[in-house]
C-alpha positions in Angstrom: 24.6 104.6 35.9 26.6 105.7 39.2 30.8 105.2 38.6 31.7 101.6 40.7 34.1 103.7 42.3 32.2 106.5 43.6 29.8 103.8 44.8 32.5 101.8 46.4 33.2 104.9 47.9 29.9 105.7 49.2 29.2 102.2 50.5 32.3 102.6 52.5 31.4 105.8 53.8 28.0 104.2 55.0 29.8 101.3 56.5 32.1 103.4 58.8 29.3 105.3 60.2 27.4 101.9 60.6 30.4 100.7 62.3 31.4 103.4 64.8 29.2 106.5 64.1 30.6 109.7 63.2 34.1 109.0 65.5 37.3 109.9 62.9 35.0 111.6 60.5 36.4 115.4 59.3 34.0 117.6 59.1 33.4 117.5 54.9 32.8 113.8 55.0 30.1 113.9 57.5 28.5 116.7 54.7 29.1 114.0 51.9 27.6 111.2 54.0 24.5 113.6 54.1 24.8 114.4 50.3 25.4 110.9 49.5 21.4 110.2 50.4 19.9 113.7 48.6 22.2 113.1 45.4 22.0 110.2 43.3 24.9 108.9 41.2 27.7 111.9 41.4 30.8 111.5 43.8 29.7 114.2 46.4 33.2 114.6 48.1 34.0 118.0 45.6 30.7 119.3 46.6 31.0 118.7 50.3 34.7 120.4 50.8 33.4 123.4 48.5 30.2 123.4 50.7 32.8 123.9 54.3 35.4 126.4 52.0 32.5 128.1 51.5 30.6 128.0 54.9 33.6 126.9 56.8 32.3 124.9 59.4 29.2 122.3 60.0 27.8 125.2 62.0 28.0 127.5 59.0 26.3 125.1 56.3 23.7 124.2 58.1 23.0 128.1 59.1 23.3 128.9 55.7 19.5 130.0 53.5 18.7 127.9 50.7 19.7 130.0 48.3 23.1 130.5 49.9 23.4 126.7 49.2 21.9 126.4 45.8 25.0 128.8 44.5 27.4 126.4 45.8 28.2 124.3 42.4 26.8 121.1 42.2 24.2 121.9 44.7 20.5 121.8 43.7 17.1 122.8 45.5 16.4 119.6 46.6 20.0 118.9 48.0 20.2 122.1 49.8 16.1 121.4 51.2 17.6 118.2 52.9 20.2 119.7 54.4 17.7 122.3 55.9 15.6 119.4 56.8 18.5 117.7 58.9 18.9 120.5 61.0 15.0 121.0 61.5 14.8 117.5 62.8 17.4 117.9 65.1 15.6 121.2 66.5 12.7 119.1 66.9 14.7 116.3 68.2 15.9 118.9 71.1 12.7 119.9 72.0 10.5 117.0 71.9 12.7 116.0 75.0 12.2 118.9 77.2 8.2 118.7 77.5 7.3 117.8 81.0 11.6 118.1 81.9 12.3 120.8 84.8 14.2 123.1 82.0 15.8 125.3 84.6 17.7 122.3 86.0 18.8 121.3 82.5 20.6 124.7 81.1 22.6 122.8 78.9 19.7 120.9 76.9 17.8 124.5 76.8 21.0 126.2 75.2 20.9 123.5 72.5 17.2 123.8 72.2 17.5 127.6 71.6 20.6 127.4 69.6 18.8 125.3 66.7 16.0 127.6 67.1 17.8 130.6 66.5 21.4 130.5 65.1 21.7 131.6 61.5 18.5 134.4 61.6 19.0 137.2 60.2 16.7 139.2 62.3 16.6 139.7 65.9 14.0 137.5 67.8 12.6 137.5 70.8 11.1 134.9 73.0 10.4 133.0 75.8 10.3 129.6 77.1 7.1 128.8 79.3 7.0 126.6 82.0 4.4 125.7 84.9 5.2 126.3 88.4 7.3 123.1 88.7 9.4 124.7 86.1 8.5 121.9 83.6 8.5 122.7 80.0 4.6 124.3 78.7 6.1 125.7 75.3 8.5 127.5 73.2 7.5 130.3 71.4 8.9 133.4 69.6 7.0 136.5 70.1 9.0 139.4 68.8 10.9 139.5 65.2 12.5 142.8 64.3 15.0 143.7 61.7 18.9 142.8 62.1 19.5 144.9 65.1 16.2 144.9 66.9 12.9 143.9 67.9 10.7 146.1 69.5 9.3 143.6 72.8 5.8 144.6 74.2 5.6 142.9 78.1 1.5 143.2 77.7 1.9 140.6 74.7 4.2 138.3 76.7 2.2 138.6 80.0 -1.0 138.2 78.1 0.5 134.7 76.1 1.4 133.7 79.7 -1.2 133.9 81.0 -3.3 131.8 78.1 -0.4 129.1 78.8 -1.4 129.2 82.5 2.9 129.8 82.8 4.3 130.2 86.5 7.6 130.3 84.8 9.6 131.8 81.6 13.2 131.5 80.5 13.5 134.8 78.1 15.6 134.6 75.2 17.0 136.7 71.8 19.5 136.6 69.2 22.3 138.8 67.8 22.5 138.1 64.6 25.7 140.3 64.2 27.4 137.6 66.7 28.0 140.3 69.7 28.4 138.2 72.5 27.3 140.7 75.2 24.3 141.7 76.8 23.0 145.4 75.8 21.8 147.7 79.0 19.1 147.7 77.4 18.6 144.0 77.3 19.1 144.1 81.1 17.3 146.9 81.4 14.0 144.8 79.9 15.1 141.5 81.2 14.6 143.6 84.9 11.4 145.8 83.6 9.8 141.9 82.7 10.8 140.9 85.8 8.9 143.3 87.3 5.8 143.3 86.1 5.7 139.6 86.5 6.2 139.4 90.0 2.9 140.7 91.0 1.3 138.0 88.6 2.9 135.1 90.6 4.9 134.6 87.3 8.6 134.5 87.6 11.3 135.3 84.9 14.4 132.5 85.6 16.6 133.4 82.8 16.9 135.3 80.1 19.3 133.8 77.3 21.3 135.2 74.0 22.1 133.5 71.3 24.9 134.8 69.5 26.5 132.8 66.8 27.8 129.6 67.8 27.7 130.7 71.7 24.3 130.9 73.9 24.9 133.1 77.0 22.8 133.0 80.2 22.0 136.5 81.7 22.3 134.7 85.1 25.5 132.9 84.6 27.0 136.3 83.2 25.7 138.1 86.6 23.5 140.1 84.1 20.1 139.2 85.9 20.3 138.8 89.6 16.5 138.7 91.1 
């Protein structure tokens, strides 16, 4: 039987977000408002504010692996599963609303996209996002996953998935996981050698972005990919 007062809490909780959304909430009560749906009849506030000591931000909890979680006490497999879900469903949310959208006119939408699609791997990754010759969204695909400082890119396997997509277009992106928010000269050196070998193709490469941890860079904005 759940304490009245931890479930006069919670129903309070759930009434200011009813009322006004997330507006006034500090960051550990919008992580118990999330707990207070995965776990049943336990006052969730301890577990929230050890989840951000822990992780230190909303970024950082939701970046972190299930198993990272599950040693947080009072946190279980099926509490730290929701909290995966969440963030999953706001990826999805970001890019069921870029099919069809002219994606290089909406850089801010495609650095959220990207952002819940990459932040928190541990392993470099390497993609592209395909678009037709209207620059509307085809898909979003990762090609290339390395280990935590690389991954090897082949421009034959990228050109050949373009081609099956019937792609005029292809935003480029990768992660550093270690957080270094700068372009390599080798990144620029492949973003130009893609470029390249597009251009004979009729396929053009708009931007190239990196994702490295809470910031997503664009190679154009950065003057690292001028064609």
């Amino acid at each position: 039987m759940i304490d009245e007062s931890v479930k006069g809490h919670r129903e309070r909780l759930r009434q200011r977000f009813f009322t006004s959304g997330l507006d006034g909430f500090h960051d550990y009560e919008v992580v118990e408002l999330m707990l207070s749906y995965a776990i049943p009849r336990v006052d969730v506030k301890p577990i929230a504010k050890r989840l951000m000591a822990n992780f230190e931000t909303l970024a950082g909890v939701f970046d972190a692996s299930q198993r990272e979680l599950q040693q947080v006490q009072g946190m279980g497999k099926k509490s730290a599963s929701f909290l995966g879900l969440i963030r999953q469903v706001g990826g999805r949310y970001l890019a069921s609303s870029l099919p069809q959208k002219d994606v290089f006119n909406e850089p801010d939408k495609v650095k959220s996209h990207l952002r819940f699609l990459l932040q928190g791997r541990g392993m470099e990754c390497f993609g592209a996002i395909f678009t037709d010759q209207q620059h509307r969204h085809l898909a979003t695909e990762i090609l290339f996953e390395g280990t935590v400082d690389r991954a090897a890119v082949y421009p034959r396997n990228l050109i050949k998935r373009a081609l099956i997509l019937d792609a005029k277009g292809m935003i480029l992106f990768h992660n550093h996981p270690g957080g270094t928010a700068q372009a390599s000269s080798a990144d620029i050196q492949l973003t130009q050698t893609l470029h390249a070998a597009c251009d004979p193709l009729d396929m053009k490469i708009l931007d190239h972005f990196l994702v490295a941890g809470c910031e997503v860079l664009s190679f154009r904005e950065k003057g690292w990919f001028m064609p």
